[in-house]
C-alpha atoms as an extended CHARMM CRD file, in Angstrom:
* protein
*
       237  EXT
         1         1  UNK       CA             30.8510000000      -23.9360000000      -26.0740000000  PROA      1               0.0000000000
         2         2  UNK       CA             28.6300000000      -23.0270000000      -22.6700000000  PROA      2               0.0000000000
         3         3  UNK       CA             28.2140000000      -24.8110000000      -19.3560000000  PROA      3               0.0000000000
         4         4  UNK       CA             24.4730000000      -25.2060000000      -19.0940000000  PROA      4               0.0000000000
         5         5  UNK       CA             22.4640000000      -25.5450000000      -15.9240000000  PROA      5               0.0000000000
         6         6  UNK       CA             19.3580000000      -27.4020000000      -16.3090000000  PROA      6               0.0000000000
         7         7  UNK       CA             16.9200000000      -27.0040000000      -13.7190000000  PROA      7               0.0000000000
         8         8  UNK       CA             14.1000000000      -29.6990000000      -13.8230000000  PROA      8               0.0000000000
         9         9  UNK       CA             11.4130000000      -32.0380000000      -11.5990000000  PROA      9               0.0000000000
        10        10  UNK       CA             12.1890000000      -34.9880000000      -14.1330000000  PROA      10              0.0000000000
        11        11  UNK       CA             15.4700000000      -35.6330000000      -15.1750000000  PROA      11              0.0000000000
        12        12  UNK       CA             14.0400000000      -38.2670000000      -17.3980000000  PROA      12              0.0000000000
        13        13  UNK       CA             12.0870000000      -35.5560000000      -19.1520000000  PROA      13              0.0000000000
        14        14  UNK       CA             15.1100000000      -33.8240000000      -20.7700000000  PROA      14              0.0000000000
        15        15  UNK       CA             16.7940000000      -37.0900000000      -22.1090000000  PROA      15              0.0000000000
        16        16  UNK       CA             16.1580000000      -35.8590000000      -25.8270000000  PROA      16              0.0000000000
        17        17  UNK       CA             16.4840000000      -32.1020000000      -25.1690000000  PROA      17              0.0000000000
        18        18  UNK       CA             20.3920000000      -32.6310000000      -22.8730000000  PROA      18              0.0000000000
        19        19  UNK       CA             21.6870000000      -34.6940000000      -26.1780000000  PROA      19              0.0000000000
        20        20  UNK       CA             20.6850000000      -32.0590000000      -28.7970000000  PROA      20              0.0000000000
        21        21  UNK       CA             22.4630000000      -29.2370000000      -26.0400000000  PROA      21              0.0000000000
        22        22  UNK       CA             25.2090000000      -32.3310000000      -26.3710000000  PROA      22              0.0000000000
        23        23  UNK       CA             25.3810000000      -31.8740000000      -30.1730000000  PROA      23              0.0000000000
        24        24  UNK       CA             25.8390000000      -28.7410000000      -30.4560000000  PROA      24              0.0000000000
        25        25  UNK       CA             29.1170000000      -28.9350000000      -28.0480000000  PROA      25              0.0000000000
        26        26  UNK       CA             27.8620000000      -27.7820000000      -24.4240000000  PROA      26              0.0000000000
        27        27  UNK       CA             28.4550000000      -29.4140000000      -21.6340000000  PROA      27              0.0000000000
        28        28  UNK       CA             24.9020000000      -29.8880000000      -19.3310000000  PROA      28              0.0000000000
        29        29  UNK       CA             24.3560000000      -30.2770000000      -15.8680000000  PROA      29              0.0000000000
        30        30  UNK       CA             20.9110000000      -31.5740000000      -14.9400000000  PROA      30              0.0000000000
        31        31  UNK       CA             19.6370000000      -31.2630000000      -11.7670000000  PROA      31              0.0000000000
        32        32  UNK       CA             16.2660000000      -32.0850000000       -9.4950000000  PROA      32              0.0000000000
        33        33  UNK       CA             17.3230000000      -31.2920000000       -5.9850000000  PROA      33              0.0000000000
        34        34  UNK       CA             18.9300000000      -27.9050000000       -6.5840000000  PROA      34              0.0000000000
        35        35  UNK       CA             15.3450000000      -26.6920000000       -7.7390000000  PROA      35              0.0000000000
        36        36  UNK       CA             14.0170000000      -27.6130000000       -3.7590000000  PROA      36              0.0000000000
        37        37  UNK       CA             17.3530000000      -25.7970000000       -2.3550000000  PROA      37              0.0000000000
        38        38  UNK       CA             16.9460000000      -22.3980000000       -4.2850000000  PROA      38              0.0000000000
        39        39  UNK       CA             13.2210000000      -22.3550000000       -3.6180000000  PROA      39              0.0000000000
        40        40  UNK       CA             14.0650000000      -23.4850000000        0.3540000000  PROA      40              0.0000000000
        41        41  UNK       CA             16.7480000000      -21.0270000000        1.1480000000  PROA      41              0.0000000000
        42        42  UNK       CA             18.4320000000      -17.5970000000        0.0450000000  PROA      42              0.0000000000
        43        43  UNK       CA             21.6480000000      -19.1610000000        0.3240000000  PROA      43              0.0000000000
        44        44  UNK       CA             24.0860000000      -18.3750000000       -2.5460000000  PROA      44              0.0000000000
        45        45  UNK       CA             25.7710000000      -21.2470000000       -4.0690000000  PROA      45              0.0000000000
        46        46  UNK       CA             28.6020000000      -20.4310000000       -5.3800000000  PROA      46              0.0000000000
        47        47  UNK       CA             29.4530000000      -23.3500000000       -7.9980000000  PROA      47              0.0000000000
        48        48  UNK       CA             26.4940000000      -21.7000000000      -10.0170000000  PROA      48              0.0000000000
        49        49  UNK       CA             28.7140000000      -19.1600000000      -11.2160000000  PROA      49              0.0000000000
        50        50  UNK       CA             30.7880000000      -21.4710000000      -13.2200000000  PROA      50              0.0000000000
        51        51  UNK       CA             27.8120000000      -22.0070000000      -15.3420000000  PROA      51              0.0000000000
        52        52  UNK       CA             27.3420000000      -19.9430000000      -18.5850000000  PROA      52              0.0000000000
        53        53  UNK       CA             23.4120000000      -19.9600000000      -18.9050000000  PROA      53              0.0000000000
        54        54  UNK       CA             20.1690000000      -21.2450000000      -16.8090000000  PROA      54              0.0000000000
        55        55  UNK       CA             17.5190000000      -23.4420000000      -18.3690000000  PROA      55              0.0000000000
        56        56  UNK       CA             14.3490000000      -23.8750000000      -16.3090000000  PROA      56              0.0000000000
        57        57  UNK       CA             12.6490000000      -26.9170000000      -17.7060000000  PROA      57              0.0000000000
        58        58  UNK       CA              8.3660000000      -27.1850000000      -18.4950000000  PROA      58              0.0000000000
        59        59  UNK       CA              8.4630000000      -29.5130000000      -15.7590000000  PROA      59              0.0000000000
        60        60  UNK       CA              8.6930000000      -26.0660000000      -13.4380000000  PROA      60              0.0000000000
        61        61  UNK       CA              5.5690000000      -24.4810000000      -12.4420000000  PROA      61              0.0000000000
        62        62  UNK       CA              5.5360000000      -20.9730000000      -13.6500000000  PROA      62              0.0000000000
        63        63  UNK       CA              4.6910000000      -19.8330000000      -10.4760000000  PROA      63              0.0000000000
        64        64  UNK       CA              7.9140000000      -21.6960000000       -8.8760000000  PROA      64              0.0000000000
        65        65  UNK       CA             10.0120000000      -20.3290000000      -11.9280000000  PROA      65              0.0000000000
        66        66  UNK       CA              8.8450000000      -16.6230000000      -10.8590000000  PROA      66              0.0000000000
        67        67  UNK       CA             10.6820000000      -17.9040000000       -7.6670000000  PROA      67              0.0000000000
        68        68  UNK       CA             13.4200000000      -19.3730000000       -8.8030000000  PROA      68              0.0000000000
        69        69  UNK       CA             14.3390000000      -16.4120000000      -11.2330000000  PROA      69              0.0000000000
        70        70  UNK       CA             14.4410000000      -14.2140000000       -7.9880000000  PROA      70              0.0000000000
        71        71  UNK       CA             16.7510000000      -16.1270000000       -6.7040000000  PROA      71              0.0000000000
        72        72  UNK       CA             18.8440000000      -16.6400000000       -9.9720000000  PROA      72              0.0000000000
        73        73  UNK       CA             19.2510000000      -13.5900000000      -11.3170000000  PROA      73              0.0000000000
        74        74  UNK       CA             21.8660000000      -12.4150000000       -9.2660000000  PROA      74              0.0000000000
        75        75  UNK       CA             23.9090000000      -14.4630000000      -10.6600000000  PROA      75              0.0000000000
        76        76  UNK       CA             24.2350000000      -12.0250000000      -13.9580000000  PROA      76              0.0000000000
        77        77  UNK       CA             23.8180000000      -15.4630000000      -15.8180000000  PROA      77              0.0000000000
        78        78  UNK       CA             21.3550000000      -15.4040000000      -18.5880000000  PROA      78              0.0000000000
        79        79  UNK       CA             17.7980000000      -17.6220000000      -17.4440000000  PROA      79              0.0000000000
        80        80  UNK       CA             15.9860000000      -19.7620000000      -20.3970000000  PROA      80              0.0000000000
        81        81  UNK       CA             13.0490000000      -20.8050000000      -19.6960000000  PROA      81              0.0000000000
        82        82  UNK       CA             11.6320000000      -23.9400000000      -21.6570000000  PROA      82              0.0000000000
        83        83  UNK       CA              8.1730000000      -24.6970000000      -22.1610000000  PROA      83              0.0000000000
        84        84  UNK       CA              5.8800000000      -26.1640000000      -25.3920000000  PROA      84              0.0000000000
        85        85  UNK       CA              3.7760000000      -23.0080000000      -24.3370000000  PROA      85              0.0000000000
        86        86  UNK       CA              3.5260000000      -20.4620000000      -27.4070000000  PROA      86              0.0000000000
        87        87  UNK       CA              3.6750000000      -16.7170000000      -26.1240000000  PROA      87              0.0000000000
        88        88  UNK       CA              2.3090000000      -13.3070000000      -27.0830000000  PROA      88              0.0000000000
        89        89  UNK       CA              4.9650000000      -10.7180000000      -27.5800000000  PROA      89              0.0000000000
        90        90  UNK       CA              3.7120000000       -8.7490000000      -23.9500000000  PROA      90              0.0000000000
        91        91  UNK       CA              3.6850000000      -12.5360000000      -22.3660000000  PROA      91              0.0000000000
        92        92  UNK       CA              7.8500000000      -12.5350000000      -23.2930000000  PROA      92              0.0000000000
        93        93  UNK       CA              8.1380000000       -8.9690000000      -22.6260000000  PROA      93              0.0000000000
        94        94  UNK       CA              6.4170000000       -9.3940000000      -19.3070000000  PROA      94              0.0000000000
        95        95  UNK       CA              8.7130000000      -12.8730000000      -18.2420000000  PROA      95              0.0000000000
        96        96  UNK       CA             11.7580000000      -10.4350000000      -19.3720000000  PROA      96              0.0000000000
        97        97  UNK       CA             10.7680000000       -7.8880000000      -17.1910000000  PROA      97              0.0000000000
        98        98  UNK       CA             10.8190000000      -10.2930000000      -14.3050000000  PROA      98              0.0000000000
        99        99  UNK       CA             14.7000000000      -11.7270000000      -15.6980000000  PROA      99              0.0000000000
       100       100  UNK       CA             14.4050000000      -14.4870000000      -18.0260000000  PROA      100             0.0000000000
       101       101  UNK       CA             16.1530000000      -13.7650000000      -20.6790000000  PROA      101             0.0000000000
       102       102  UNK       CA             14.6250000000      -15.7430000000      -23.1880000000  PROA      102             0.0000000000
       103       103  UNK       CA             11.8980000000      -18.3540000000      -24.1560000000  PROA      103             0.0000000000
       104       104  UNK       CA             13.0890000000      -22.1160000000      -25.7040000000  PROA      104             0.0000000000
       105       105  UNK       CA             10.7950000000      -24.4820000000      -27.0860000000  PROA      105             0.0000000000
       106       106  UNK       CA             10.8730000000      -28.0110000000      -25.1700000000  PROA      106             0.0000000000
       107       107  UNK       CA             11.9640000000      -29.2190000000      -28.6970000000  PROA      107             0.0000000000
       108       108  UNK       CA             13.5360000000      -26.9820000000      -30.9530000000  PROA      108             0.0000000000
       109       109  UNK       CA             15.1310000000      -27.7200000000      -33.9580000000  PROA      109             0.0000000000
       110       110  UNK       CA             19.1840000000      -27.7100000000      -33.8690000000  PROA      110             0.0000000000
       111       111  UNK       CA             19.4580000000      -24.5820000000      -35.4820000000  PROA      111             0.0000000000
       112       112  UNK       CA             17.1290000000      -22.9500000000      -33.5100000000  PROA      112             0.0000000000
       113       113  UNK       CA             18.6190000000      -24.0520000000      -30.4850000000  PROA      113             0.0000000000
       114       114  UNK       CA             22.0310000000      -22.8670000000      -31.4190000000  PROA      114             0.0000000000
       115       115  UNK       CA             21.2370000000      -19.3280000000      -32.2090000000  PROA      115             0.0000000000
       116       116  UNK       CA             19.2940000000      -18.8930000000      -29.0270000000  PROA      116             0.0000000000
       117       117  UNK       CA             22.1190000000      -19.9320000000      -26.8700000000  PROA      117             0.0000000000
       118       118  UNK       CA             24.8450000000      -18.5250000000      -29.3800000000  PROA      118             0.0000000000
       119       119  UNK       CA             23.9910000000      -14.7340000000      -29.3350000000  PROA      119             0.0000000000
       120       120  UNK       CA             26.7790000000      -12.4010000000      -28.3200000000  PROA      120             0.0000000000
       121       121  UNK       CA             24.2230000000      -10.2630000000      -25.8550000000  PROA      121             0.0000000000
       122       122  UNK       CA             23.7420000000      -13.7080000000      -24.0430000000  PROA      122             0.0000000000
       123       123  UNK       CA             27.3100000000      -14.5370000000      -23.1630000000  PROA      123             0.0000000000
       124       124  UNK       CA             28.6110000000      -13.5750000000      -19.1940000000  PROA      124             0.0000000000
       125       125  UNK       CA             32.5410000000      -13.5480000000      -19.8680000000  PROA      125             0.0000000000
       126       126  UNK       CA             33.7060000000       -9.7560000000      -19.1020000000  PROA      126             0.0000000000
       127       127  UNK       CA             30.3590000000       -8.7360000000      -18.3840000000  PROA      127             0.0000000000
       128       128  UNK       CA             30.7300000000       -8.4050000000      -14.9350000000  PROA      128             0.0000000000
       129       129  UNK       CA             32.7190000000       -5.2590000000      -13.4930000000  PROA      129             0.0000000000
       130       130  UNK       CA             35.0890000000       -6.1180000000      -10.4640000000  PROA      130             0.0000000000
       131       131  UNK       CA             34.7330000000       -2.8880000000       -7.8760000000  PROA      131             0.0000000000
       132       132  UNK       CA             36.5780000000       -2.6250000000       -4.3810000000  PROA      132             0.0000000000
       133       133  UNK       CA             35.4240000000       -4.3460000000       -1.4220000000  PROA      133             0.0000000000
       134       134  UNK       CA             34.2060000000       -6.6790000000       -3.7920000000  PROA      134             0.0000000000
       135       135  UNK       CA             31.2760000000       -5.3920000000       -5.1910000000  PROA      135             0.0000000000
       136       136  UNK       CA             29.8180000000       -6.1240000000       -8.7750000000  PROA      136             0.0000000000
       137       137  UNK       CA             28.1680000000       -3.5190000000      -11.6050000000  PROA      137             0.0000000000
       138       138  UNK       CA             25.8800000000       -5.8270000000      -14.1920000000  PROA      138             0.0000000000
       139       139  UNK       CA             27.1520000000       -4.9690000000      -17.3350000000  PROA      139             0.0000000000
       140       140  UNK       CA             24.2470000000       -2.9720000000      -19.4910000000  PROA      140             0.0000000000
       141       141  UNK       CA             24.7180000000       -5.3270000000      -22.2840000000  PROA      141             0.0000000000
       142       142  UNK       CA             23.4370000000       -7.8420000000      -19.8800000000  PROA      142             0.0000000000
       143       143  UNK       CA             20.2230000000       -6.4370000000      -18.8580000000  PROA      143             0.0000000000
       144       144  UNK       CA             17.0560000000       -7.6580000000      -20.8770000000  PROA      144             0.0000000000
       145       145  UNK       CA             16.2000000000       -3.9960000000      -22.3580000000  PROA      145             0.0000000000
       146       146  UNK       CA             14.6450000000       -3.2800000000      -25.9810000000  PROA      146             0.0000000000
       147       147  UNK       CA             16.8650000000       -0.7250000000      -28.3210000000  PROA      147             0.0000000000
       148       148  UNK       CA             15.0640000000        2.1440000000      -27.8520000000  PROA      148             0.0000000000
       149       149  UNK       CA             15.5030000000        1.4160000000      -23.6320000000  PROA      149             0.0000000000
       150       150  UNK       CA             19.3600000000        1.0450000000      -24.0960000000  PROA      150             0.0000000000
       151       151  UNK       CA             19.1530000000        4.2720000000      -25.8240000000  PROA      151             0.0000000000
       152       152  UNK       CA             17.5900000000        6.4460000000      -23.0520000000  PROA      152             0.0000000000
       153       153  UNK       CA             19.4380000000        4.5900000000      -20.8800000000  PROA      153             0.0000000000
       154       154  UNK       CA             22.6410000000        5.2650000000      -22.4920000000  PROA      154             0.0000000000
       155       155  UNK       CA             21.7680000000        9.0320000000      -22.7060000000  PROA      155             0.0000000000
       156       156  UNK       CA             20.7940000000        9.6510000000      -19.4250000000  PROA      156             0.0000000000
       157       157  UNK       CA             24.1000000000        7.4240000000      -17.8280000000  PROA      157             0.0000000000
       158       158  UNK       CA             26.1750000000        9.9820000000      -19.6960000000  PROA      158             0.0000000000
       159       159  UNK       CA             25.1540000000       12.7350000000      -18.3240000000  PROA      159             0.0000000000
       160       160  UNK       CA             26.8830000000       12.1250000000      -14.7400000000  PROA      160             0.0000000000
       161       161  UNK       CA             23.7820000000       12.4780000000      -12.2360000000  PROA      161             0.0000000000
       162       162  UNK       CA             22.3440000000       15.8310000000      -14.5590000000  PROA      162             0.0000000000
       163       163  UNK       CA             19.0590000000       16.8050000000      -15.7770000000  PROA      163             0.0000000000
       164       164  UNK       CA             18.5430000000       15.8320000000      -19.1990000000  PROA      164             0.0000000000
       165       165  UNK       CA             15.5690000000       17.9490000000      -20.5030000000  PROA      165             0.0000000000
       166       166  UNK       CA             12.6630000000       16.2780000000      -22.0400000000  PROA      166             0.0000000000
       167       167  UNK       CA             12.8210000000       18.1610000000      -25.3300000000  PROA      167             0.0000000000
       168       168  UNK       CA             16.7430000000       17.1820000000      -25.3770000000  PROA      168             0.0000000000
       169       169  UNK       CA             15.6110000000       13.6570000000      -25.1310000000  PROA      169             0.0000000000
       170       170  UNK       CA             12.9790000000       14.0100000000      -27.9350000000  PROA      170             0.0000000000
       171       171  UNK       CA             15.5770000000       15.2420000000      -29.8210000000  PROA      171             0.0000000000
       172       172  UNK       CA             17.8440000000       12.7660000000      -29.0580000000  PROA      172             0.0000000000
       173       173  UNK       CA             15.6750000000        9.6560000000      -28.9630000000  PROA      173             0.0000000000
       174       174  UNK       CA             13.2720000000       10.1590000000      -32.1780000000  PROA      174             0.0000000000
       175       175  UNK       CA             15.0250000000       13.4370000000      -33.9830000000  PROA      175             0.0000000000
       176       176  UNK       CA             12.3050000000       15.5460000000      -33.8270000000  PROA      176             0.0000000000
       177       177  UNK       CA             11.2920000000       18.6140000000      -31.0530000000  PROA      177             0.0000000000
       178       178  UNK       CA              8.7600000000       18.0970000000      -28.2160000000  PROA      178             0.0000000000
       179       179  UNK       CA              5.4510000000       18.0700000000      -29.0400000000  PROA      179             0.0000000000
       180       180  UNK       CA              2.4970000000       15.9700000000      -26.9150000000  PROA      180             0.0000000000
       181       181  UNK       CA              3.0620000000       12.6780000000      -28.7300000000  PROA      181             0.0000000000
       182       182  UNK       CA              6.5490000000       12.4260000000      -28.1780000000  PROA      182             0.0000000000
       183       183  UNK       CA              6.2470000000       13.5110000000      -24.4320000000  PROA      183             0.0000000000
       184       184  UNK       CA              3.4320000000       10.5530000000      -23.8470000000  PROA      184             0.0000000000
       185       185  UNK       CA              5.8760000000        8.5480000000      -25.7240000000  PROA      185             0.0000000000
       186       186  UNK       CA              9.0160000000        9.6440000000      -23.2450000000  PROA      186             0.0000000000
       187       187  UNK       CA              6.9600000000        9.1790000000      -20.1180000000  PROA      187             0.0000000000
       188       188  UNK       CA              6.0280000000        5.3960000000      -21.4800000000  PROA      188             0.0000000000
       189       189  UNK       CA              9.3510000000        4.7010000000      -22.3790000000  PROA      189             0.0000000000
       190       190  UNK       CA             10.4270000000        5.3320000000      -18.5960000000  PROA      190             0.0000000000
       191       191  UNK       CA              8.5010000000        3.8240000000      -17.1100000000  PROA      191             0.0000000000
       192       192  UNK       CA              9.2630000000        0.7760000000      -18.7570000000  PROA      192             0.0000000000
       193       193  UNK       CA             12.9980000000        0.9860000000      -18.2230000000  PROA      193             0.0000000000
       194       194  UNK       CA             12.4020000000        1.8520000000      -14.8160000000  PROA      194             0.0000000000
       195       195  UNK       CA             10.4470000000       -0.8850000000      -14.3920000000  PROA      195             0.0000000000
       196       196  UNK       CA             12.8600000000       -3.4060000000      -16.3380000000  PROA      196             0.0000000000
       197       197  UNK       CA             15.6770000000       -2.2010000000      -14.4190000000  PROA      197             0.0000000000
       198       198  UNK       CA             13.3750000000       -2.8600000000      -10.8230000000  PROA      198             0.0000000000
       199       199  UNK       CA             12.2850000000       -6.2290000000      -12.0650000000  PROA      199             0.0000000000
       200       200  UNK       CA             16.1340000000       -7.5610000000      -12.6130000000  PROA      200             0.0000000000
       201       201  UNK       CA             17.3920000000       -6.2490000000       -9.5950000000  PROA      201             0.0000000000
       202       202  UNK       CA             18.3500000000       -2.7750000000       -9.8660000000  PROA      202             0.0000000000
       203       203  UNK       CA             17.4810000000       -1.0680000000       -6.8810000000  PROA      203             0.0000000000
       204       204  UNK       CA             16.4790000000        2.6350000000       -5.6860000000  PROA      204             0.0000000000
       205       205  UNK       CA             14.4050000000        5.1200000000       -7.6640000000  PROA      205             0.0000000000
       206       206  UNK       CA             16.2960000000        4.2070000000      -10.3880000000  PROA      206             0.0000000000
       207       207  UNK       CA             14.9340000000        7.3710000000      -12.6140000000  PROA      207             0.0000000000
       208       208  UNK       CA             14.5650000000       10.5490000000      -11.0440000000  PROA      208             0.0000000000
       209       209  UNK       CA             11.4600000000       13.0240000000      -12.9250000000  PROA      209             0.0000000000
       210       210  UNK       CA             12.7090000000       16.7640000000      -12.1710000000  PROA      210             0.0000000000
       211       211  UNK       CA              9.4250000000       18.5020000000      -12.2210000000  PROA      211             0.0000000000
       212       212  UNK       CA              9.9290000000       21.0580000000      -14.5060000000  PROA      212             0.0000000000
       213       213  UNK       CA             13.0110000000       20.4280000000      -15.8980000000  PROA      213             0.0000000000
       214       214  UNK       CA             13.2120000000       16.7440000000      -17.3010000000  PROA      214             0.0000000000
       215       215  UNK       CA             14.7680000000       13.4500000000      -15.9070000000  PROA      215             0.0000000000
       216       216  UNK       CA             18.1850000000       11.8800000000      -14.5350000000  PROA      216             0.0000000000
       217       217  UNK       CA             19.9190000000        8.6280000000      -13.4360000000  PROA      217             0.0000000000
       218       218  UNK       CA             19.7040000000        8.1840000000       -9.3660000000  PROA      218             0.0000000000
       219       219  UNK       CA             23.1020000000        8.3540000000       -8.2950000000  PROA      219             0.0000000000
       220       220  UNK       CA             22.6590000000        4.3160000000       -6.9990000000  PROA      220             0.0000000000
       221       221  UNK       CA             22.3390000000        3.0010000000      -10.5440000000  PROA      221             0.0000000000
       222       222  UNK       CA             25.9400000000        4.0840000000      -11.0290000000  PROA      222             0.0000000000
       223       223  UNK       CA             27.3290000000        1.8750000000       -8.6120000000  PROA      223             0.0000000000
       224       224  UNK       CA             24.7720000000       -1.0770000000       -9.8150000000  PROA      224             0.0000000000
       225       225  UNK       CA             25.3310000000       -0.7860000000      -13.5730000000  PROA      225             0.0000000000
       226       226  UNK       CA             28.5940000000       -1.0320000000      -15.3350000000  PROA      226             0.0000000000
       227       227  UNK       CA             28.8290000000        0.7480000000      -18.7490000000  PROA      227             0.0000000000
       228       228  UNK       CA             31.7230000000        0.9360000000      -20.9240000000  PROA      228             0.0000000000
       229       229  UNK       CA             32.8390000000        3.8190000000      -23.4150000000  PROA      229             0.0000000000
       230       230  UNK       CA             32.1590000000        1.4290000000      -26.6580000000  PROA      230             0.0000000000
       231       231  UNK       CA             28.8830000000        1.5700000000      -25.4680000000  PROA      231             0.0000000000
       232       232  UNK       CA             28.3610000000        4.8240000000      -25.0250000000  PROA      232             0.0000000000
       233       233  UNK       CA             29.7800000000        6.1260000000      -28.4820000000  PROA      233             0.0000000000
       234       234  UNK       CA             26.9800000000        3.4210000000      -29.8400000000  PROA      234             0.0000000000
       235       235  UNK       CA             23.9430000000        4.9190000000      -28.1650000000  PROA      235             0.0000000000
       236       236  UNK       CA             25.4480000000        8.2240000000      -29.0210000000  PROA      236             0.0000000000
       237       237  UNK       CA             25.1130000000        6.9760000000      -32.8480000000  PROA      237             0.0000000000
């Protein structure tokens, strides 16, 4: 089972929600003054790695968990954040955009709790690509995108810094030709990755609009995301 990092202002808070983690076989690490240091400094520590997921407890004001997924995201490790607050589908879609992964009720029911921190898309072992001089690609698979995002992503990323037209990606995306729907749709749909991919780290223009002629990958996400051949044959289904 995972390592779990539990960020938190009250240890004594997650008592009950720590032994149901407990029953389900993870080990947890609760912690108060780690929540001061990441919000203090933009020092990286490096034991945080060792950790499988990030839970950010209710006892975190959103507006210091906005911080502290800055910070944390870095890490490639998937960021829960816990709260009895229900949320609107754009209120998750919006906290994804800025990197947590996903939303846990404060108390969940076992089963509940298991699938949310059981899903293969969530686990970090060989997600992270190991470049020269050190430097690390986030794996696709770990990016918070929706299907039809990993798609266009998928189809641009193959095409190797080309132009893909926008009635190839029309074709591509929804199976039918260009026509003023599906362009509004295509123009939507990239904005939103590119502004997915901005909000969890990935940097430069990310998407490149050829006036004219369609869009393409900036040559910078190349080096920032890693994306294996399996994954390409499946967006290519």
């Amino acid at each position: 089972m995972s390592q779990i990092l539990l960020f938190t202002k009250n240890p004594l808070n997650e008592q009950a929600f720590e032994e149901r983690l407990r029953q389900l076989g993870h080990e947890v690490f609760t912690t108060k003054e780690l929540v001061e240091l990441c919000l203090l400094d933009n020092a990286k520590h490096d034991f945080i790695q060792i950790f499988h997921q990030i839970i950010l407890s209710e006892t975190i004001a959103n507006v210091e968990v906005k911080e502290l997924v800055k910070k944390l995201r870095g890490y490639t490790i998937p960021i829960f954040r816990k709260s009895d607050e229900p949320l609107e589908e754009t209120q998750l879609e919006e906290w994804k955009a800025l990197g947590v992964t996903e939303w846990i009720e404060s108390r969940p029911s076992i089963e509940v709790l298991r699938e949310k921190l059981s899903s293969d898309k969530l686990r970090t072992e060989s997600k992270i690509v190991f470049l020269p001089k050190s430097e690390e690609r986030i794996n696709l698979t770990s990016l918070s995108l929706s299907s039809g995002e990993l798609k266009l992503f998928r189809i641009l990323h193959e095409q190797k810094n080309k132009t893909v037209s926008r009635e190839e990606l029309c074709l591509r995306m929804w199976n039918r030709q260009k026509s003023n729907s599906s362009m509004s749709q295509l123009s939507v749909m990239v904005k939103h990755l590119k502004d997915k991919l901005a909000g969890q780290g990935i940097e430069g223009p990310i998407i490149e609009t050829c006036w004219g002629r369609g869009y393409r990958l900036d040559g910078k996400v190349y080096e920032q995301v890693g994306v294996d051949e399996e994954e390409l044959k499946y967006g290519n289904e």
